[in-house]
C-alpha positions in Angstrom: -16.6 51.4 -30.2 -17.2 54.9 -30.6 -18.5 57.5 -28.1 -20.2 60.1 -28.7 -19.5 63.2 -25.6 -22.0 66.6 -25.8 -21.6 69.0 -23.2 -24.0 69.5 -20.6 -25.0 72.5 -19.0 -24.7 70.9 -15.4 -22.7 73.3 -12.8 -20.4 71.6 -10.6 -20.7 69.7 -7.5 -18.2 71.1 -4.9 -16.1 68.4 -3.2 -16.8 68.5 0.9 -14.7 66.8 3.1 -16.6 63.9 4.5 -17.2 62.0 7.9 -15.6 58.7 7.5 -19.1 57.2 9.1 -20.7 59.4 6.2 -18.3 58.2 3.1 -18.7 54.4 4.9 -22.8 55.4 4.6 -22.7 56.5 0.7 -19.9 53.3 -0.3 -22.6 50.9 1.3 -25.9 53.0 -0.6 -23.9 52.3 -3.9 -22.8 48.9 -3.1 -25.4 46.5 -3.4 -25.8 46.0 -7.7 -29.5 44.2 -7.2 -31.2 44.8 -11.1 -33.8 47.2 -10.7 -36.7 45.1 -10.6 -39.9 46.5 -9.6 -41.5 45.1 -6.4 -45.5 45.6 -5.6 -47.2 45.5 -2.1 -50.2 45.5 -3.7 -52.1 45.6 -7.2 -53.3 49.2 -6.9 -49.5 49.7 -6.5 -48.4 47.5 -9.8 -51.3 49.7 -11.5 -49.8 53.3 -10.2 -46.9 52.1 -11.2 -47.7 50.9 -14.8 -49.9 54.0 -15.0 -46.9 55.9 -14.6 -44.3 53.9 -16.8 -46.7 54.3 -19.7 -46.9 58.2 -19.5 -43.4 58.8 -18.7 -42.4 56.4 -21.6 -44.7 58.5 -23.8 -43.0 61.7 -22.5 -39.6 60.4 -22.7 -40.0 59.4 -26.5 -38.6 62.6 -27.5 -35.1 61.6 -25.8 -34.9 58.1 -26.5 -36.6 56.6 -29.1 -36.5 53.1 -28.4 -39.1 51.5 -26.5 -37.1 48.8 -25.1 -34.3 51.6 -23.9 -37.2 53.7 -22.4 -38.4 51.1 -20.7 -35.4 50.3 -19.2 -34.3 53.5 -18.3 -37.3 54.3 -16.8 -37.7 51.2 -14.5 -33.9 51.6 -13.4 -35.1 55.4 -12.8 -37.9 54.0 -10.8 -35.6 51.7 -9.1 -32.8 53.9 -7.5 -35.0 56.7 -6.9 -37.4 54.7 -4.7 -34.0 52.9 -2.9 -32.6 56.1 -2.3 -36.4 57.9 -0.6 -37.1 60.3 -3.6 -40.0 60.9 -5.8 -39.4 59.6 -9.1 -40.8 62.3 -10.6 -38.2 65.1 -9.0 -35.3 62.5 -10.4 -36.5 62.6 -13.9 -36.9 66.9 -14.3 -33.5 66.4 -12.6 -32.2 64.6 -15.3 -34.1 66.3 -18.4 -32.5 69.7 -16.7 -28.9 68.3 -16.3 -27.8 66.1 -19.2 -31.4 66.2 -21.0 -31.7 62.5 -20.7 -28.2 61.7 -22.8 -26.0 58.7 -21.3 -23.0 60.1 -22.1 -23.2 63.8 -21.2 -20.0 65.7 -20.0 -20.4 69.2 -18.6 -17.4 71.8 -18.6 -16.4 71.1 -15.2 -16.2 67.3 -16.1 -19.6 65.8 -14.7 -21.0 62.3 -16.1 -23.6 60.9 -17.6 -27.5 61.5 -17.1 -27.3 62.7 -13.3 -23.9 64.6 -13.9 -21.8 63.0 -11.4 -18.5 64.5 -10.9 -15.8 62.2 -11.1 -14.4 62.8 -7.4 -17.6 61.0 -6.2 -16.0 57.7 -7.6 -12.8 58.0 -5.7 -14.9 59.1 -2.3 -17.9 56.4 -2.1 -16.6 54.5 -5.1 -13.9 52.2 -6.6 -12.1 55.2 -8.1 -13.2 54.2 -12.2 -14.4 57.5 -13.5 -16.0 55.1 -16.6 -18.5 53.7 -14.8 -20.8 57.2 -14.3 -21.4 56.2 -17.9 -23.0 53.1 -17.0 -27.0 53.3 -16.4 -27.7 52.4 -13.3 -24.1 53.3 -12.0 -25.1 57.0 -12.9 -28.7 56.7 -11.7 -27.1 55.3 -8.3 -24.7 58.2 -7.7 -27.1 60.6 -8.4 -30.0 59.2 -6.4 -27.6 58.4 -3.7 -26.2 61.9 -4.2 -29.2 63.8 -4.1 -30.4 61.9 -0.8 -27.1 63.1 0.9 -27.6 66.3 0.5 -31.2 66.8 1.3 -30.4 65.0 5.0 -27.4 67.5 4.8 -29.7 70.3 4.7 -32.6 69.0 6.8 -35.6 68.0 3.9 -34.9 71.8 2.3 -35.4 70.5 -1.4 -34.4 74.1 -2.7 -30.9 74.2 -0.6 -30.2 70.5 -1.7 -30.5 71.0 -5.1 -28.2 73.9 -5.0 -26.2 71.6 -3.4 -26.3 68.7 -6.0 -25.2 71.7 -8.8 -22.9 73.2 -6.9 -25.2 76.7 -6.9 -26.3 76.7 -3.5 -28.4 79.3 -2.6 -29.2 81.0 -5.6 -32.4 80.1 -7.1 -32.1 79.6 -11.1 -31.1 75.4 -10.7 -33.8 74.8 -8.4 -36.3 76.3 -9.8 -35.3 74.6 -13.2 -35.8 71.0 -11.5 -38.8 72.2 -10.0 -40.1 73.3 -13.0 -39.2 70.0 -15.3 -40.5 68.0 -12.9 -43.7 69.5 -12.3 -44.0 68.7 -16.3 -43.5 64.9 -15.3 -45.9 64.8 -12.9 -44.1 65.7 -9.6 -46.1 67.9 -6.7 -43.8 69.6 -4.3 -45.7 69.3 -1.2 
């Protein structure tokens, strides 16, 4: 099998030294391998739901032309951002902005896959094999998983975390970037 690497333009997580009740925390959040299947309280849920797989598979077209990949992706999208607390919406600009939606992206500084997960992450809350950021919802995981640590890290402040998640914390260009991408998938910042 041949793979095909592009670079990315994703910046570079810093490694932090973590608590071991915090590295215990993240191991257990990317533990549990459950398929991403989509659970309803109610109809009007299942409907919002569907409402939004349709025009996000739409949008996505222009990355993935597959239907049955778009699907997929997108319900695994769903999936780990709902697990992990975020809007589904952020997650997605956050991905267009750092791999534009390519499985096996590899930035400079040697982040993975569609959420640009730096390899130390798989020896910290991981089993230590780099390969698997290249796995779907491996990589969807990390990142949500990621992501959620570092907005609790900085108290809800979405700006700080995402400077966080790039490694440009602080300085406004990455943030804004996200913001912007996901506004164009249907997130509100509120």
């Amino acid at each position: 099998m041949l793979l095909f690497f592009e670079n990315a333009e994703a910046g570079g997580q810093l490694e932090e030294p973590l608590a071991d009740s915090v590295r215990t925390a993240l191991s257990s959040a990317i533990a549990n391998s459950a398929p991403p299947v989509p659970e309803f309280a109610s109809v009007d849920s299942r409907l919002a739901y569907l409402r939004w797989l349709t025009a996000s598979n739409d949008m996505l077209r222009r990355y993935k032309r597959d239907l049955d990949s778009r699907t997929e992706f997108l319900q695994t999208v769903w999936y780990e951002a709902k697990r992990a607390g975020l809007d589904v919406n952020l997650v997605l600009g956050l991905i267009q902005v750092e791999s534009a939606f390519r499985k096996f992206a590899v930035s400079v500084v040697g982040a993975r896959g569609y959420m640009q997960i730096m390899p130390f992450w798989s020896r910290l809350i991981g089993d230590g094999d780099v390969a698997k950021l290249f796995h779907m919802q491996t990589n969807l995981r990390f990142g949500c998983v990621i992501l959620r640590h570092y907005l609790d890290r900085e108290n809800g402040n979405l700006f700080m975390a995402l400077g966080r998640y790039n490694g440009s914390r602080g300085k406004a260009e990455y943030p804004n970037a996200v913001l912007g991408a996901a506004a164009k998938w249907g997130y509100r910042n509120s």
